[in-house]
C-alpha positions as CSV (number, residue, x, y, z in Angstrom):
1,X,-156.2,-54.6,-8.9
2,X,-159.0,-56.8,-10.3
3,X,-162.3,-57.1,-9.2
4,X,-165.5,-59.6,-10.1
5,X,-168.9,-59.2,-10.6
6,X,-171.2,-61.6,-10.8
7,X,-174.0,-60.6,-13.0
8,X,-177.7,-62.1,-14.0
9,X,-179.5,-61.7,-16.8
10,X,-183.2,-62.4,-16.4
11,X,-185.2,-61.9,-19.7
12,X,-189.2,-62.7,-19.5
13,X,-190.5,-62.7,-23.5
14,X,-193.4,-62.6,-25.0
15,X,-193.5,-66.8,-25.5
16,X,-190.2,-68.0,-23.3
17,X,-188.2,-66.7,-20.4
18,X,-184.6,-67.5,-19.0
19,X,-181.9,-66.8,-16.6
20,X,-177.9,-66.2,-17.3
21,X,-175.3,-65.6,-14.7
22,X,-172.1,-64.7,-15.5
23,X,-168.9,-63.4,-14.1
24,X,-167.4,-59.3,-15.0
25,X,-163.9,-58.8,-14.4
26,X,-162.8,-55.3,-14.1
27,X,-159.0,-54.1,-13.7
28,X,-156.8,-51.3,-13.1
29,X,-155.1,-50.9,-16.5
30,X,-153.6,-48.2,-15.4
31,X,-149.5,-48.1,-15.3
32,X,-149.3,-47.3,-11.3
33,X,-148.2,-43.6,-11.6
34,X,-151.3,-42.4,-13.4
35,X,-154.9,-42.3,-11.6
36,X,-156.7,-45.5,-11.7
37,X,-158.1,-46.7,-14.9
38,X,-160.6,-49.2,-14.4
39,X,-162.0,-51.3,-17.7
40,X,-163.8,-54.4,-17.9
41,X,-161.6,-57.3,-19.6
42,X,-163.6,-60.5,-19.3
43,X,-166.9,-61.5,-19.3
44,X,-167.7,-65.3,-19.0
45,X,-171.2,-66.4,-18.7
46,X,-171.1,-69.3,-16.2
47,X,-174.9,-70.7,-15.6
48,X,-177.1,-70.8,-18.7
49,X,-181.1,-71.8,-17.5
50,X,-183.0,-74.1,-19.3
51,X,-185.7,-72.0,-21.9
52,X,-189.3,-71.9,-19.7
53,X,-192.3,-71.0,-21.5
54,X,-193.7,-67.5,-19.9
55,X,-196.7,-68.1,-16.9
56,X,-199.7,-66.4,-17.7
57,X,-202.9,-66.1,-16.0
58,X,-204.4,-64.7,-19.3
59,X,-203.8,-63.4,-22.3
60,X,-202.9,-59.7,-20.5
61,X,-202.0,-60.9,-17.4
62,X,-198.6,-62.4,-16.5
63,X,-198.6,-65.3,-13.5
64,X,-196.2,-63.3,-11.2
65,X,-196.0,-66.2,-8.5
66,X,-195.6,-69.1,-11.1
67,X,-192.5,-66.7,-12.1
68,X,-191.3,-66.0,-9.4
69,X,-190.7,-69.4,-8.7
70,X,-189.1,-70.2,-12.0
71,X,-186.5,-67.4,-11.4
72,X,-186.0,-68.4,-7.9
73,X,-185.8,-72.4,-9.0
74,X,-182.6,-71.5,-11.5
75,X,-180.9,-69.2,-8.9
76,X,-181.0,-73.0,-6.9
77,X,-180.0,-74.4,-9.5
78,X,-177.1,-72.6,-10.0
79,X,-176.1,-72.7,-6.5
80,X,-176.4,-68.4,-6.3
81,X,-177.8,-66.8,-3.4
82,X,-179.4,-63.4,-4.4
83,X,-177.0,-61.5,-2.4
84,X,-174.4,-62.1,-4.3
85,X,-175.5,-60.7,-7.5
86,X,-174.0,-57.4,-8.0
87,X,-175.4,-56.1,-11.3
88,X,-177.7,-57.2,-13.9
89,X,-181.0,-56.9,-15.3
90,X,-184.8,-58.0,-15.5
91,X,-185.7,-57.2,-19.0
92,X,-189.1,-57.4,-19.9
93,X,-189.9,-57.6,-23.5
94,X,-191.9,-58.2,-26.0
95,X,-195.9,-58.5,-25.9
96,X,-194.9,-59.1,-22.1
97,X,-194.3,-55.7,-22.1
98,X,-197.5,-54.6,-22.6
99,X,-199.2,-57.2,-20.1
100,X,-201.4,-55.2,-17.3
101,X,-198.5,-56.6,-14.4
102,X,-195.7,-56.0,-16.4
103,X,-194.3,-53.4,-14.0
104,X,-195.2,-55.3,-11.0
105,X,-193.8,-58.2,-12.1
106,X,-190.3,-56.7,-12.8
107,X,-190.6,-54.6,-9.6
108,X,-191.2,-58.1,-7.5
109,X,-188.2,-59.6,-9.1
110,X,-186.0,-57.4,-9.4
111,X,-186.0,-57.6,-5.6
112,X,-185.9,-61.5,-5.7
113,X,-182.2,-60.8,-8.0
114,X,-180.6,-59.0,-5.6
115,X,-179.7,-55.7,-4.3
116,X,-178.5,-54.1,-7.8
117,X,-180.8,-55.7,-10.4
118,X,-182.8,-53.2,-12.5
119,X,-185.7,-53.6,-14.2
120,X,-186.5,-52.4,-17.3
121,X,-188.4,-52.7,-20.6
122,X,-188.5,-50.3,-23.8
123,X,-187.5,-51.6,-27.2
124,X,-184.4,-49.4,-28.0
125,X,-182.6,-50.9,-25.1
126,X,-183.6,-54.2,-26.1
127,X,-182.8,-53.7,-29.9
128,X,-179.4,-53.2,-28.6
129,X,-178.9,-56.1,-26.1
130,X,-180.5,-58.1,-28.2
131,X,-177.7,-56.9,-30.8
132,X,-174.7,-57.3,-28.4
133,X,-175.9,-60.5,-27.5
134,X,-176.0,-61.8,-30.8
135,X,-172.3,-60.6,-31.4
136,X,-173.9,-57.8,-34.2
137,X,-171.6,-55.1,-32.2
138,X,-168.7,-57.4,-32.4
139,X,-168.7,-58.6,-36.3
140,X,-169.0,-54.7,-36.5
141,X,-166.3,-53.6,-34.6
142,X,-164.2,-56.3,-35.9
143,X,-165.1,-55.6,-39.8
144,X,-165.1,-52.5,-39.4
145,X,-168.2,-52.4,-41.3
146,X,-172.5,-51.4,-40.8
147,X,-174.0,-54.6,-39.3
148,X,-177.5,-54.7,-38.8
149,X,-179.5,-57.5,-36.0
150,X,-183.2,-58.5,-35.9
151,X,-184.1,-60.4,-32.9
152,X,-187.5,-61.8,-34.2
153,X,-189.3,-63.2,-30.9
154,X,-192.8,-63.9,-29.7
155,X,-194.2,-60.6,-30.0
156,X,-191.9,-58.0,-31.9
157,X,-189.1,-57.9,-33.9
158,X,-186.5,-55.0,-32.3
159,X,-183.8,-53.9,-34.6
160,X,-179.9,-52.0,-34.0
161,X,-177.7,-51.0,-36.5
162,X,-174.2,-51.2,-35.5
163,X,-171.6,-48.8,-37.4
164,X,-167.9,-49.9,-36.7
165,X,-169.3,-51.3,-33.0
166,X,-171.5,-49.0,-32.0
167,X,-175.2,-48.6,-32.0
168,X,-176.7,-46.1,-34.6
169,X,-180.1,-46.2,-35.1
170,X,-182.6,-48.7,-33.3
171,X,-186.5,-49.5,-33.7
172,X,-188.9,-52.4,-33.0
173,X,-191.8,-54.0,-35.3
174,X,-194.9,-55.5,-33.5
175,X,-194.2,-59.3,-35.8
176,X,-193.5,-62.5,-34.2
177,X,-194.1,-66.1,-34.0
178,X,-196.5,-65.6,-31.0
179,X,-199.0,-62.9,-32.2
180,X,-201.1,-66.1,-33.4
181,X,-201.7,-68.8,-31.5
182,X,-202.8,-72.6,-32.1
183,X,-204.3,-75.4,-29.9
184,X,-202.5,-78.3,-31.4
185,X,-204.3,-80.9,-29.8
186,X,-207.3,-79.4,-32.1
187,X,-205.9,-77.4,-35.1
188,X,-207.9,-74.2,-34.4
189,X,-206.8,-70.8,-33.8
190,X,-206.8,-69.4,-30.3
191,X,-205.1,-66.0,-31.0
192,X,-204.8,-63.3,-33.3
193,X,-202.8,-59.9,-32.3
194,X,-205.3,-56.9,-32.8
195,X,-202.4,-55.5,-35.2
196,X,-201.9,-58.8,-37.1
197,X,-205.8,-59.1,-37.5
198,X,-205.6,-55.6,-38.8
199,X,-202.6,-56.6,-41.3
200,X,-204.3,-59.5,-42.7
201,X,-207.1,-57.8,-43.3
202,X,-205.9,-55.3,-45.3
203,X,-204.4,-58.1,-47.7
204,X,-207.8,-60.0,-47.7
205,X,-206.9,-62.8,-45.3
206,X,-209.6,-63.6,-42.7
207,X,-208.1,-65.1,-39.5
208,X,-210.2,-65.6,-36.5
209,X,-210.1,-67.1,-32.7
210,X,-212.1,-70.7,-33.4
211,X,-210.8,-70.9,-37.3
212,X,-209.2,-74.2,-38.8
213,X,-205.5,-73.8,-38.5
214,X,-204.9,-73.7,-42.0
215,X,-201.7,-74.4,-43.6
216,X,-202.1,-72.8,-47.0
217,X,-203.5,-69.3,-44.9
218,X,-201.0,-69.4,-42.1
219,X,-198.4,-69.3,-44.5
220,X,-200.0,-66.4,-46.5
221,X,-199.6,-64.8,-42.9
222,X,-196.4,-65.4,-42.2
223,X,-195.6,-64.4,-45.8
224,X,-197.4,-60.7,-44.8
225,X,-195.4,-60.5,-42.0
226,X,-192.3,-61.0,-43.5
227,X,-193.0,-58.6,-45.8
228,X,-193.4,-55.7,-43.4
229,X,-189.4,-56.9,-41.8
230,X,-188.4,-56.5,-45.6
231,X,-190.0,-53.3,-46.1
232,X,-188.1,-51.8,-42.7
233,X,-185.1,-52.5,-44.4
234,X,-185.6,-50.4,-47.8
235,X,-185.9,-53.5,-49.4
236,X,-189.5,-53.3,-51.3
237,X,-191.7,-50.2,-51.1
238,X,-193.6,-49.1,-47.7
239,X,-197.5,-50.3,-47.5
240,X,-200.4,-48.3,-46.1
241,X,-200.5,-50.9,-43.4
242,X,-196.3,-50.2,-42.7
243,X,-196.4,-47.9,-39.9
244,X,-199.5,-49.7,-38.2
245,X,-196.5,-52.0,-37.2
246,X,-194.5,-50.1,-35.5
247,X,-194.0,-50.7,-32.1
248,X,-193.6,-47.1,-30.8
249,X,-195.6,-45.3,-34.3
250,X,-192.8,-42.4,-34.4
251,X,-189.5,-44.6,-34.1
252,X,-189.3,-46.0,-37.6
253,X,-186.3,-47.9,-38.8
254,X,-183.9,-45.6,-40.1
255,X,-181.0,-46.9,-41.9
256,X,-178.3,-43.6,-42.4
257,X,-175.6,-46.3,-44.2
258,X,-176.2,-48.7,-46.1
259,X,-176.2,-52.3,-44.6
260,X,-173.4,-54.3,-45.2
261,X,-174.4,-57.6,-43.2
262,X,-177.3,-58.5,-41.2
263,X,-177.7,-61.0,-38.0
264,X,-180.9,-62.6,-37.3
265,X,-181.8,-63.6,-33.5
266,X,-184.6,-64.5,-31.3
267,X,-186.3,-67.4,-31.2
268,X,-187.7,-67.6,-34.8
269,X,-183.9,-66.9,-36.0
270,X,-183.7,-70.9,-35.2
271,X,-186.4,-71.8,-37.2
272,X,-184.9,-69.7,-40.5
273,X,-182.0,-72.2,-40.4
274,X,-183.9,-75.7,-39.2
275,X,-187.3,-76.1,-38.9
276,X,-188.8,-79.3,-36.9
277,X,-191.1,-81.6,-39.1
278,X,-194.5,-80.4,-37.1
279,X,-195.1,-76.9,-38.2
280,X,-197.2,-76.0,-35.2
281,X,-194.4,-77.3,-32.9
282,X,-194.0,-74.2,-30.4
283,X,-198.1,-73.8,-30.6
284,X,-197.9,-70.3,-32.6
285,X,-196.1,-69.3,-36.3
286,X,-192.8,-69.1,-35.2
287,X,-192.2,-72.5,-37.6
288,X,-194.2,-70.4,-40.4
289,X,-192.6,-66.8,-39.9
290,X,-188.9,-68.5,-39.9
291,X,-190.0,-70.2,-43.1
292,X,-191.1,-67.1,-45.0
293,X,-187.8,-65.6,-43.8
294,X,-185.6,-68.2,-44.9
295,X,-187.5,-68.1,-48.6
296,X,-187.0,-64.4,-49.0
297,X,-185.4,-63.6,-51.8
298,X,-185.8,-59.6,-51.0
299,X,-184.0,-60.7,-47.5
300,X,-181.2,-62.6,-49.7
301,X,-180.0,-60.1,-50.9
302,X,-178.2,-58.8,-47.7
303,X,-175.0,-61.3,-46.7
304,X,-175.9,-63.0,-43.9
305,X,-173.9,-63.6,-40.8
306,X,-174.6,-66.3,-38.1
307,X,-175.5,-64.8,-34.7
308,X,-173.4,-65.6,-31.5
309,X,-176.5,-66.4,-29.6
310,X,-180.4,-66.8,-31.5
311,X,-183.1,-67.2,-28.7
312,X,-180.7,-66.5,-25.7
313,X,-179.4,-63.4,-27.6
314,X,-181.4,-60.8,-25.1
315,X,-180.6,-62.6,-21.3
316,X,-177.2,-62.5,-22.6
317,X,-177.0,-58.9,-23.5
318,X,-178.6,-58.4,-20.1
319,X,-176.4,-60.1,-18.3
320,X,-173.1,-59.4,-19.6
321,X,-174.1,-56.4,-21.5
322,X,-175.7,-53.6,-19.2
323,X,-173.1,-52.8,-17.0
324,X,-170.9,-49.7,-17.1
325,X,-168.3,-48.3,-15.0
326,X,-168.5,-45.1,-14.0
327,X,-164.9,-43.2,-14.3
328,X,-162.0,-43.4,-11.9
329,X,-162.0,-39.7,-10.2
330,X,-165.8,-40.0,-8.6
331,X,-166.5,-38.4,-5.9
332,X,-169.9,-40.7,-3.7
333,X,-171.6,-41.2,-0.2
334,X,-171.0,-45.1,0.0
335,X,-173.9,-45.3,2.5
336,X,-176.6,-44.0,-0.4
337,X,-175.6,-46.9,-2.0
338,X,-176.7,-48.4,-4.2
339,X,-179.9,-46.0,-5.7
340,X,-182.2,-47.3,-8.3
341,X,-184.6,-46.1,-10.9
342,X,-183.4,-42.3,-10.5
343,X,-185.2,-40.1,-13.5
344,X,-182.3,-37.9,-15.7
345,X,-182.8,-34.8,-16.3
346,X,-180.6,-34.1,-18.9
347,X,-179.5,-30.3,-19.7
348,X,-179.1,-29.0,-23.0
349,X,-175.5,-27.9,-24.1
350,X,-177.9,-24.7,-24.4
351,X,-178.8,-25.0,-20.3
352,X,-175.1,-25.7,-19.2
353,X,-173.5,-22.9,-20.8
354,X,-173.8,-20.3,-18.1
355,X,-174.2,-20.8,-14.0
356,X,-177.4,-18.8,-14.3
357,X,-179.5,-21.0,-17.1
358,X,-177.9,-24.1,-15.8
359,X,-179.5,-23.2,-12.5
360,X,-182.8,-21.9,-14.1
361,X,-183.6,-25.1,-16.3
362,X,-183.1,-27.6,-13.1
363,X,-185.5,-25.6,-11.1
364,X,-188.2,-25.5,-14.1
365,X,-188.2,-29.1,-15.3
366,X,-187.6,-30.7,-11.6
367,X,-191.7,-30.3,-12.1
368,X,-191.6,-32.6,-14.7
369,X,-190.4,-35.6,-12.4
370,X,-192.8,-35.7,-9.7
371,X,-195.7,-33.1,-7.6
372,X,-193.7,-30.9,-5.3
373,X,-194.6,-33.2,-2.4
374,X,-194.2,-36.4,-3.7
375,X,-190.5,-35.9,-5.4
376,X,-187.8,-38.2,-5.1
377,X,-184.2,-37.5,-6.0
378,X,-183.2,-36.8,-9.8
379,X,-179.9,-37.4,-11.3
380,X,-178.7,-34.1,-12.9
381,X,-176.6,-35.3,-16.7
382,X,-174.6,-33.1,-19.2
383,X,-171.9,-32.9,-20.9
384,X,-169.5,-31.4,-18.8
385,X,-166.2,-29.0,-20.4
386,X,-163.1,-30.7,-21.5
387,X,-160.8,-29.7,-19.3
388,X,-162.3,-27.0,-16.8
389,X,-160.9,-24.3,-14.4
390,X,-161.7,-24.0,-10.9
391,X,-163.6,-21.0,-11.2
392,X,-165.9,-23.2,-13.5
393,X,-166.2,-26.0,-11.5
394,X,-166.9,-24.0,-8.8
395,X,-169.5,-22.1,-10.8
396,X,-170.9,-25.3,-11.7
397,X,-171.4,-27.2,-8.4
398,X,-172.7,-23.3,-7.3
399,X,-175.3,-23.6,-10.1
400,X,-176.5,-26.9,-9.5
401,X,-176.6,-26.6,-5.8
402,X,-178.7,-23.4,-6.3
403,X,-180.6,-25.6,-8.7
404,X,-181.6,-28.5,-6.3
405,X,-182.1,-26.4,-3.1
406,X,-186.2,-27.9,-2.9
407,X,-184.8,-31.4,-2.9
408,X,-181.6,-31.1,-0.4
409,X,-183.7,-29.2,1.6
410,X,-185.9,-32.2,2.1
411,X,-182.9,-34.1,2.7
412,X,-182.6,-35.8,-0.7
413,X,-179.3,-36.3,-2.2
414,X,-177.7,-34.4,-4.8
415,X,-176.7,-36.8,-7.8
416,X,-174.7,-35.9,-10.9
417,X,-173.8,-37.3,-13.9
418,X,-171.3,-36.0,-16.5
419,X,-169.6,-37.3,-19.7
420,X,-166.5,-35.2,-19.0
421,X,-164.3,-36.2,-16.3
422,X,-164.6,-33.7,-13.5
423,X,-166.6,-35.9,-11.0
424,X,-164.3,-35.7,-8.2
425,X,-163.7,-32.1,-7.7
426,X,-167.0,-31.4,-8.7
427,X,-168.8,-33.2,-6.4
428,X,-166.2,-32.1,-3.7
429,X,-167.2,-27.8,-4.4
430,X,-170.7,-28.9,-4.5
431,X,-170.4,-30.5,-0.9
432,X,-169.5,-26.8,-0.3
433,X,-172.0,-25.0,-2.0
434,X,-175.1,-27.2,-0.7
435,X,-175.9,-26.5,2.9
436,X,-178.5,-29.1,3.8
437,X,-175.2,-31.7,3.9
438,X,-178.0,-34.5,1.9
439,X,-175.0,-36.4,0.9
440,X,-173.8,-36.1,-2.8
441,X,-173.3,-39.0,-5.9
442,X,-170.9,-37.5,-8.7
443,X,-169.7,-40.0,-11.2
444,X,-168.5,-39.2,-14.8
445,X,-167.7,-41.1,-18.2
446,X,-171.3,-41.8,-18.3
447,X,-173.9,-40.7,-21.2
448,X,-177.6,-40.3,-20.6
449,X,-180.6,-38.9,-22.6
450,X,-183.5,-37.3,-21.6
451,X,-186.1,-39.9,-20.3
452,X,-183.1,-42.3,-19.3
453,X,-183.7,-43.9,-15.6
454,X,-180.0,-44.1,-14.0
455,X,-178.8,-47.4,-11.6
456,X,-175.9,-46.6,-9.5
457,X,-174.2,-50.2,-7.5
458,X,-172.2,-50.4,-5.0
459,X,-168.4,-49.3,-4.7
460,X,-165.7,-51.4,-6.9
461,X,-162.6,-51.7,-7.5
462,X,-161.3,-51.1,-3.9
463,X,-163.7,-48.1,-4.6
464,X,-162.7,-46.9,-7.2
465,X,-165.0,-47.2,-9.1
466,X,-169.2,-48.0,-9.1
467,X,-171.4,-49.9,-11.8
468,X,-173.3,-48.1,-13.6
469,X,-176.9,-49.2,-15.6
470,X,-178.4,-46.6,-17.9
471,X,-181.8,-47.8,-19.1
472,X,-185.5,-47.0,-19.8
473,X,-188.7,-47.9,-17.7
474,X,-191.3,-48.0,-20.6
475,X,-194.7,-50.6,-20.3
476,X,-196.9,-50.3,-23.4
């Protein structure tokens, strides 16, 4: 049994935003006597959208209409009609991230994508996109070695560290080409970054709006700059000013093993290998920043792989990259599909160890998700035991049952979320335990953290399956 999804990828950056489609295959590998096993096996991007520099209104405010009409231009384009789209993403990034519409924006078009688009911003998930897109994950997996991306952009510079395929450690620096700006057409500047201004000042280098756009300091900028991505990387000693650039100030880069090749992607990854003649070609120091990082001889000394993808590196992880499948014993309400932007309260191996402290943490941190007359419904995630009896599945689906009662009681649904696979029966004993009859989502194979928003699509795989997003919803 196969099945295809056709997936978008819509990333809005600081300085650029594009649109991917692409195509997911999924199959029943297993052998036809076992339960189904569904995997994805292909993934073929099949519409690529020309690069659009971002609308904005102002320098804080995105141009949500002017947008909108880009997005809804390339779906044309590509001869897709939003209800088609099954999965995907609207990934905001970047300084964009931080603009005063920024949650509007994804909110208006993640409705234009289709019924199971999410919308999301927060740098670890784009470190890791950004990573996968670039084919970081893959040259690690492949090597079986530590491989490290930074996707340098507009505004920030987000870093993964993949050991043998898999993420490790991700963080996000607040450099990029965009954070000053130039009006070519008069060779001033018309934008410094707070935290750049900051930067350069504590090396002596004045930069002000209405300044000359002066080679000799630019470059003594971008140099600054590049220092900071070298520093992050253990390769010259933290500054004062270090932490001042770090996106979120208590998510440092951590490196546990050591580096054995690094990636570079974003847009100023295409201007470390070739640079156009005009250095203020892209009206910012994208040009400069790509120069200082090319000249690095600190940067050097890490082998150097060439990404899969450089600017497009973050649509593509969000359009071929997001999607999970939830396992093959699930136990659902087809109708409350799909659900969106459901908060996870995750439990503690601590809180799932016994019916009655499961039970007692779901009732004391459901506060944490909403006023008691304004909640919505709240995906309840653990670990789940290996291989359980039915006494403790019953116990479990008793607990959490017990847990939710002020939520089924309003006639919200009761949604689960385990690693281990139990979904099926468990959902079936808590359709037993839970008297209000709310209707009940119980997938497994799927592992959240605390703060994580879950996206649950539609039915797959003859039903076998559903897609699953795991994300965060963070606006600076």
């Amino acid at each position: 049994m196969k099945d295809v999804l056709l997936s978008v990828g819509i990333d809005v950056g600081t300085t650029t935003s594009q649109v991917v489609f692409s195509n997911i295959t999924i199959e029943d590998m297993s052998n036809g006597m076992t339960v189904p096993r569904i995997e994805i096996v292909g993934k073929e991007i099949i519409y690529r959208s020309d690069i659009h520099f971002t609308p904005l209104t102002s320098p804080t405010t995105i141009d949500a209409a002017a947008l909108r009409d880009l997005v809804g231009m390339e779906y044309r384009m590509a001869g897709i009609d939003p209800a088609q789209v099954r999965t995907g993403a609207v990934v905001i990034t970047g300084e964009t991230a931080r603009k005063e519409n920024a949650d509007e924006v994804a909110r208006r078009l993640s409705g234009l994508a289709g019924d199971f688009v999410v919308a999301t911003a927060g740098p670890s998930l784009e470190s890791v996109l950004a990573g996968r897109g670039a084919g970081a994950d893959v040259f690690s997996r492949d090597r079986w070695d530590v491989v490290a991306n930074y996707d340098i952009g507009g505004g920030t510079s987000n870093f993964v560290l993949f050991d043998r395929g898999e993420p490790i450690t991700t963080s996000c620096l607040d450099i990029g080409g965009r954070l000053v700006r130039v009006d070519r057409s008069r060779g001033v500047i018309t934008y410094v970054a707070d935290k750049l201004g900051e930067l350069c000042a504590s090396q002596g280098i004045t930069l002000r709006v209405g300044d000359s756009a002066d080679v000799t300091t630019l470059r003594r900028v971008a140099r600054a700059m590049c220092e900071i991505l070298e520093m992050s990387l253990g390769l010259a000693p933290k500054s004062a000013h270090y932490a001042r650039m770090l996106t979120e100030p208590d998510h440092d880069v951590s490196i546990p093993t050591p580096i054995n090749f690094l990636t570079l992607s974003g847009g100023v990854a295409d201007c470390v290998a070739t640079r156009p003649a005009d250095l203020f070609a892209y009206g910012d120091l994208g040009v400069l920043l790509g120069e200082a990082i090319a000249e690095s001889a600190k940067l050097r000394q890490l082998p150097r792989l060439e990404a899969r993808e450089t600017i497009r590196a973050t649509v593509v992880g969000a359009g071929t990259h997001i999607t999970k499948l939830s396992g093959s014993t699930i136990e659902y309400d087809a109708s409350l599909l799909p659900v969106k932007d459901v908060p996870a309260l995750k439990l503690t191996t601590t809180e799932e160890a016994t019916p009655e402290s499961m039970t007692g943490a779901i009732r004391n941190r459901l506060d944490w998700f909403a006023s008691a007359d304004q909640r919505g419904p709240v995906a309840i995630a653990f670990t789940g035991p290996k291989s359980p009896s039915f006494t403790h599945v019953e116990n479990l689906a008793g607990a959490i049952a017990s847990g939710l009662e002020t939520l089924t009681s309003k006639g919200l649904p009761t949604i689960v979320v385990t690693e281990s696979d139990l979904a099926k029966v468990l959902g079936q004993s808590i359709r037993a335990h839970s008297p209000a009859r709310s209707g009940v989502i119980c997938i497994d194979g799927i592992s959240v953290q605390g703060g994580d928003y879950v996206d649950i699509g539609a039915p797959a795989a003859g039903g076998a399956v559903v897609p699953v997003v795991v994300k965060t919803l963070v606006f600076h």
